[in-house]
C-alpha positions as CSV (number, residue, x, y, z in Angstrom):
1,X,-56.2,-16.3,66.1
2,X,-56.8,-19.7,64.5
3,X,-58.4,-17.4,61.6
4,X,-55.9,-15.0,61.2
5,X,-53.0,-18.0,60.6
6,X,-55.7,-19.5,58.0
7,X,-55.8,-16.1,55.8
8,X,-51.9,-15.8,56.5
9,X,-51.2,-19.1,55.3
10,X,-54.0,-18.7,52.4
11,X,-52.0,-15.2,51.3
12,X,-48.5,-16.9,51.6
13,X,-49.9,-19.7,49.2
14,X,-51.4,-17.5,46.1
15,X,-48.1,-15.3,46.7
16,X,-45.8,-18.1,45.4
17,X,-48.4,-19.7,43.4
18,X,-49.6,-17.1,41.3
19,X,-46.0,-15.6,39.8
20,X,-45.0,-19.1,38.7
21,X,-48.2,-19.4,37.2
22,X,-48.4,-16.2,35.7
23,X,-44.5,-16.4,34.3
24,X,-45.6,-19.9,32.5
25,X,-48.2,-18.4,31.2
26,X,-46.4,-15.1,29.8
27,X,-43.7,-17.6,28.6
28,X,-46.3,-20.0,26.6
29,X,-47.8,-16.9,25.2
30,X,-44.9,-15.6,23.8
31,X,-43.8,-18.8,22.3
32,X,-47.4,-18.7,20.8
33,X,-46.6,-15.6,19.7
34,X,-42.7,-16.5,18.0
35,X,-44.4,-19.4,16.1
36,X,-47.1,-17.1,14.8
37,X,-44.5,-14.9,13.1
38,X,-42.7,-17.9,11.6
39,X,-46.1,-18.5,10.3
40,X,-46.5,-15.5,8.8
41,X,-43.0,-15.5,7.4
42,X,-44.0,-18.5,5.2
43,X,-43.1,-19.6,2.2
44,X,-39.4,-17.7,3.7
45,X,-37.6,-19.1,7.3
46,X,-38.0,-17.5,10.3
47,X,-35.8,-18.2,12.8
48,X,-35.4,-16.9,16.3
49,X,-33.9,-17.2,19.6
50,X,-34.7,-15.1,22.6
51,X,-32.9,-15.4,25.8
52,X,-33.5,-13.4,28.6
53,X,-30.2,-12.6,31.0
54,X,-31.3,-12.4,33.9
55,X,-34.1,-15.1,34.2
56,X,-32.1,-17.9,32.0
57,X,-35.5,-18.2,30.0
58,X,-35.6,-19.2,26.4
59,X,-38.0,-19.0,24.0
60,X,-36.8,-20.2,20.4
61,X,-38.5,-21.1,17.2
62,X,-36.8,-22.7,13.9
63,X,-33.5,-21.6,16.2
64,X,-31.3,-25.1,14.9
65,X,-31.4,-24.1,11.3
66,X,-28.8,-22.5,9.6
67,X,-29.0,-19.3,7.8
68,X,-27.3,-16.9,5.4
69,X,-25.7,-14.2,8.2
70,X,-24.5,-11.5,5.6
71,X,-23.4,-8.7,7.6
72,X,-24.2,-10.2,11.4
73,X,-20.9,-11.6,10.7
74,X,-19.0,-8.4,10.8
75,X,-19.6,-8.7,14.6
76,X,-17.9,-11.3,15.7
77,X,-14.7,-10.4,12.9
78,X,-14.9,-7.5,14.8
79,X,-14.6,-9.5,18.4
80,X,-11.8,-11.6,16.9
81,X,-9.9,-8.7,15.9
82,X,-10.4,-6.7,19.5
83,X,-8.9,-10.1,20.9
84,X,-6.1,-9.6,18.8
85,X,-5.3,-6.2,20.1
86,X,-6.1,-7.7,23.6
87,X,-3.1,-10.3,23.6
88,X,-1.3,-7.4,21.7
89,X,-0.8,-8.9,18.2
90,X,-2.5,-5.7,16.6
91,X,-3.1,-2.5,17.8
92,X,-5.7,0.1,17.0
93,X,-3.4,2.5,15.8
94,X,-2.0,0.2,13.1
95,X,-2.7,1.2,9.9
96,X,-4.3,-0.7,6.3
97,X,-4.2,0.2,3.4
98,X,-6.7,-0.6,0.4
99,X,-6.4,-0.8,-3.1
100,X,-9.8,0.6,-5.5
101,X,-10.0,-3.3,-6.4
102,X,-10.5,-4.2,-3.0
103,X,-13.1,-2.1,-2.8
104,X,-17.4,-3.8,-2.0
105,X,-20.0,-1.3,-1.1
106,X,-20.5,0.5,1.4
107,X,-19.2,4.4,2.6
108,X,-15.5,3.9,1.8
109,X,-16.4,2.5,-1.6
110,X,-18.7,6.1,-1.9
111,X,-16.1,8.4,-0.7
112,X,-12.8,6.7,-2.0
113,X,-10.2,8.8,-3.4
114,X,-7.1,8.1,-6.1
115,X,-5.9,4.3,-6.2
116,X,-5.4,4.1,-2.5
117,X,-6.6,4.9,0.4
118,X,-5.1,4.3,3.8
119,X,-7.3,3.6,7.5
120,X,-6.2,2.8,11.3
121,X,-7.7,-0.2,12.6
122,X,-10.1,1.7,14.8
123,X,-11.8,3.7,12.0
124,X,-12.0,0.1,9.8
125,X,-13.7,-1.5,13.1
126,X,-16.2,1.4,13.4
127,X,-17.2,1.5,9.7
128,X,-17.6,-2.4,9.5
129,X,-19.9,-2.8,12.6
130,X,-21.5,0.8,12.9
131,X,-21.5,1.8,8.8
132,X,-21.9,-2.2,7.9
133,X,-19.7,-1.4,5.4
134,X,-18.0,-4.2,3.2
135,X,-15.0,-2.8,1.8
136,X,-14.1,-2.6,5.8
137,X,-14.6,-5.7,7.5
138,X,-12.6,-7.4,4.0
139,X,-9.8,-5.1,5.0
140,X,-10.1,-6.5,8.7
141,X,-10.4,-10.0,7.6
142,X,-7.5,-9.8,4.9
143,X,-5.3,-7.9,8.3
144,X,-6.0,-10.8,10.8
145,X,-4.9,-13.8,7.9
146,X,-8.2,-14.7,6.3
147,X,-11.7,-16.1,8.0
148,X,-9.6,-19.0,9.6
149,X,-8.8,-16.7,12.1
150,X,-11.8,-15.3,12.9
151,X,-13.1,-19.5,13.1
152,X,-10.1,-20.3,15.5
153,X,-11.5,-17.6,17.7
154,X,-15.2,-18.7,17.4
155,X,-14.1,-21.9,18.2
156,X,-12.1,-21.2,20.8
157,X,-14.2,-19.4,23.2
158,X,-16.8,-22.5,22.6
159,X,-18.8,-20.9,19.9
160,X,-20.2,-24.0,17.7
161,X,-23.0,-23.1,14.7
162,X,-21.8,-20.0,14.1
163,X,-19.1,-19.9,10.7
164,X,-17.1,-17.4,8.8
165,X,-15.6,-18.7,6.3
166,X,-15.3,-15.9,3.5
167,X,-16.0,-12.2,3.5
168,X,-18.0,-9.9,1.6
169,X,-16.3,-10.2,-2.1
170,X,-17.0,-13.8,-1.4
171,X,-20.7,-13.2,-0.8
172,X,-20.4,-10.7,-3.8
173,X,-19.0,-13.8,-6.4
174,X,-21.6,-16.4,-5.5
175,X,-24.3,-13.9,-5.9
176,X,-23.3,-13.3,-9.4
177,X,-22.2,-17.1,-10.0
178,X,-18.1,-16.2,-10.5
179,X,-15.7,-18.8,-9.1
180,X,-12.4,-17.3,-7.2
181,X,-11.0,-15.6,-9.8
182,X,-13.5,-15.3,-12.9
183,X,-14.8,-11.7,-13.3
184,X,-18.2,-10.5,-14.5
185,X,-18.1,-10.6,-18.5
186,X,-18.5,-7.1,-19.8
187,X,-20.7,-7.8,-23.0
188,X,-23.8,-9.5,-21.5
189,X,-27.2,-8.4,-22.4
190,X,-29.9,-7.6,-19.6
191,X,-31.6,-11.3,-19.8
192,X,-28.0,-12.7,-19.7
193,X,-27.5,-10.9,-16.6
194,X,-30.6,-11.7,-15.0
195,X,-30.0,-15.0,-15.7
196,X,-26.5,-14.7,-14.1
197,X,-28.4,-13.4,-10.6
198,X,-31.0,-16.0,-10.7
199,X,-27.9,-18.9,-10.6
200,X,-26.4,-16.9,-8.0
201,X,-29.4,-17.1,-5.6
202,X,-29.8,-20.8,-6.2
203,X,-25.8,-21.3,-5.6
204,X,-26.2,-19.1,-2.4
205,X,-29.3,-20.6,-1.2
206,X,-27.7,-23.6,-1.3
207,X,-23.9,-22.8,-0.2
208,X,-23.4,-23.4,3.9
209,X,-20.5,-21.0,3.7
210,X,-20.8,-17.9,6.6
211,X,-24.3,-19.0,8.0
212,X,-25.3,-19.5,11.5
213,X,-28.5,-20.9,14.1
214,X,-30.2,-18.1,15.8
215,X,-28.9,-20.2,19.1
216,X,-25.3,-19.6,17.9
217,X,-25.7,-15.9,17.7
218,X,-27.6,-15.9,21.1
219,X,-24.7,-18.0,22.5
220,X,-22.2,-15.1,21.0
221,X,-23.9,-12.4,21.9
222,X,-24.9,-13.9,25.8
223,X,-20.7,-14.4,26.2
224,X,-20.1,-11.1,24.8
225,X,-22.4,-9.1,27.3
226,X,-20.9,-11.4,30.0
227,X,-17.2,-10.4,28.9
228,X,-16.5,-14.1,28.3
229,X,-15.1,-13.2,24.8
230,X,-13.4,-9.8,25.7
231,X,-12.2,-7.9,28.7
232,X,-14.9,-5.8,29.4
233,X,-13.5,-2.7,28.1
234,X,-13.1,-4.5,24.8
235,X,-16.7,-5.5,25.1
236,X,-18.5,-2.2,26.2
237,X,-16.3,-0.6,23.1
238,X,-17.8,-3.4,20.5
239,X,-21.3,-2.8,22.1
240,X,-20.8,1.0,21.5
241,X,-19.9,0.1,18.2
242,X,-23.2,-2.0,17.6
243,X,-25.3,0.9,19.7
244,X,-24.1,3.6,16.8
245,X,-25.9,1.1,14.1
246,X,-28.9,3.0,13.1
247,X,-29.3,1.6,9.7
248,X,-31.0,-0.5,9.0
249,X,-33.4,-0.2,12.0
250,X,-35.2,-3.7,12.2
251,X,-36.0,-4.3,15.8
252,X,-35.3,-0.9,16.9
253,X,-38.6,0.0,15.6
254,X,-40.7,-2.3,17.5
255,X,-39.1,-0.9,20.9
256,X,-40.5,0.7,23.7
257,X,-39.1,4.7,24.4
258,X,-36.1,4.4,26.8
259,X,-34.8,1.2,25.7
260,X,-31.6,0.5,23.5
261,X,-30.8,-2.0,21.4
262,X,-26.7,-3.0,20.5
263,X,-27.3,-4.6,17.1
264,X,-26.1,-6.1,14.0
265,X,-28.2,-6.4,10.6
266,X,-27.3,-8.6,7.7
267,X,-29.1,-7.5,4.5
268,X,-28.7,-9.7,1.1
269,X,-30.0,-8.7,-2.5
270,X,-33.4,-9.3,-3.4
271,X,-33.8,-11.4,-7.0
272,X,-37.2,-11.7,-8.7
273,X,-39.0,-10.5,-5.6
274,X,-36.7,-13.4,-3.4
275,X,-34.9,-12.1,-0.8
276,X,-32.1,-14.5,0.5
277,X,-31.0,-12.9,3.7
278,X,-32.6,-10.6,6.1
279,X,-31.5,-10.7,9.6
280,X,-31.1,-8.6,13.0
281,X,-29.6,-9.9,16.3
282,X,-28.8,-8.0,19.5
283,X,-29.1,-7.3,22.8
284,X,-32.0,-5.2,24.4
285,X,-31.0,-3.0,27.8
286,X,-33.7,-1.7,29.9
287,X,-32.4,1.6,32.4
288,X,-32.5,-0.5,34.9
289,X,-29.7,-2.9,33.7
290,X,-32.3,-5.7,32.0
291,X,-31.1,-7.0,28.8
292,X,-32.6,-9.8,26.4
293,X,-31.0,-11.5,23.0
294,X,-32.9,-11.7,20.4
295,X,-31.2,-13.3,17.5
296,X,-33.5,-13.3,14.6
297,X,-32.8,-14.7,11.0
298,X,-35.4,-14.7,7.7
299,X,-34.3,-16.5,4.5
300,X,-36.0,-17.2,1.3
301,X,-38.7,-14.9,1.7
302,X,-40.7,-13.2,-1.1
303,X,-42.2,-11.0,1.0
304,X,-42.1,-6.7,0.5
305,X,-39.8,-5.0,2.3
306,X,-42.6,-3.7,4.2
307,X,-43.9,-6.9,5.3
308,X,-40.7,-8.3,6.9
309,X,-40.0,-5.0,8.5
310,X,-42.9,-5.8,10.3
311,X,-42.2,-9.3,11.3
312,X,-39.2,-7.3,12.9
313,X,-41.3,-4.0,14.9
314,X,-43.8,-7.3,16.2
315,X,-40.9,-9.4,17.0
316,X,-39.2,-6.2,19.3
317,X,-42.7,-5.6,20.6
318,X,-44.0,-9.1,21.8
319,X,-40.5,-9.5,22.8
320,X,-40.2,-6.5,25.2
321,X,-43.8,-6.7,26.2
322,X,-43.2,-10.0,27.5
323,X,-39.9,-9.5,29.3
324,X,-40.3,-6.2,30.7
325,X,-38.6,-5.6,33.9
């Protein structure tokens, strides 16, 4: 009998010893793991955060930097305006128009027709988030009274790190070195030009405008799933609306089959091989209810296209293969 306790006690022991040890283990080894990709990134900034829901566990690397969001930031403009319809100051029905000098790339710019075209609120939310397109979430921003409002809203729901302080034909003039204002002198030869680009990387590299830390986009997507932001059927239709982005596909294509991903990608130009911007953050759902963040941002990277793809398919993969349900 005395045995029989012994082995008892001796099973209850390695049952709540090994787990803990196990998750420390699978916790150190993907931290190993996050650093070894910010290696690779290198000479260009790789930051991540990666928070798992339901455990609380973090795993960050790089994640208090700032970096260039691009078009990450069209999620939370698009949160700020859902809020807006919320307390009733807009409605999804209301309609915007836009002029052909409004217009930045994207579909609308593509398929725009005459001098003006008009869109409902809900269409402009679903091309900005889903379509990432540019000539959109300017519309949205121009709607709401500027990014101010879309600050006031970050800030308010306790959102620090994160800013939006332009739009897209903001990110469009410092990229070709224009203050507010100047346009783009028709007679310039194809160095001039070049030359033009070249100053505008620099001045955007070195501009804080509309940047964010991967632990500011963890901390707005974590309130976001957890309706802290929006009522939750404001939420579940801004997740839909990141769900329906399927270009680019960054971390989709490390996933596992039977998992979804509600993203947002923010893609900047590449000049002389440099690319400035190059990001992906979103939330990861297994069946079974499991979510993770991962908020990733690269910056300053010469790599190929190819290359930091890859950073993002290993980044899903050691990512899901560590938190797996």
């Amino acid at each position: 009998m005395k045995r029989f306790v012994i082995h008892l006690s001796l099973a209850v022991f390695f049952a709540m010893s090994f787990p803990c040890t196990a998750g420390a283990t699978q916790q150190a080894e993907l931290q190993n793991k996050l650093q070894a990709l910010a290696k690779r990134a290198s000479p260009g900034l790789f930051g991540i955060t990666v928070l798992d829901l339901q455990t609380g566990q973090t795993w960050s690397v790089n994640a208090d930097r700032s970096y260039p969001m691009m078009s990450v930031f069209k999620a939370p403009v698009a949160a700020a305006v859902l809020g807006r319809i919320e307390h009733g100051q807009n409605t999804m029905d209301q309609t915007v128009t836009l002029h052909r000098s409004e217009l930045e790339s994207g579909t609308i710019h593509d398929h725009f027709q005459g001098k003006n075209m008009t869109f409902t609120v809900g269409v402009l939310l679903t091309y900005a988030v889903s379509k990432s397109d540019n000539s959109a979430v300017d519309a949205l921003i121009r709607f709401v009274g500027g990014p101010s409002t879309i600050e006031h809203y970050l800030r308010a729901h306790g959102i620090e790190g994160m800013r939006v302080d332009r739009d897209e034909a903001g990110n469009t003039r410092l990229f070709n070195a224009l203050a507010s204002g100047e346009t783009l002198p028709p007679d310039k030869t194809p160095i001039q030009q070049h030359r033009r680009l070249l100053r505008g990387y620099r001045i955007f590299m070195s501009d804080p405008g509309n940047r964010s830390t991967p632990d500011a986009a963890a901390a707005f997507l974590r309130k976001l799933w957890r309706n802290e932001l929006l009522s939750p059927a404001s939420t579940q239709h801004l997740l839909s609306l990141m769900y329906g982005q399927s270009v680019p596909s960054r971390l989709r294509t490390g996933l596992p089959a039977g998992v979804r991903l509600a993203d947002k990608c923010g893609t900047s130009d590449t000049v002389d091989g440099w690319t400035a911007a190059y990001n992906d953050i979103g939330i990861v759902t297994w069946p079974n209810g499991h979510a993770v963040i991962i908020a990733a941002f690269l910056t300053g990277s010469n790599a190929s296209e190819a290359e930091r793809l890859r950073l993002y398919t290993d980044l899903a993969r050691d990512v899901t293969a560590a938190t797996h349900p």
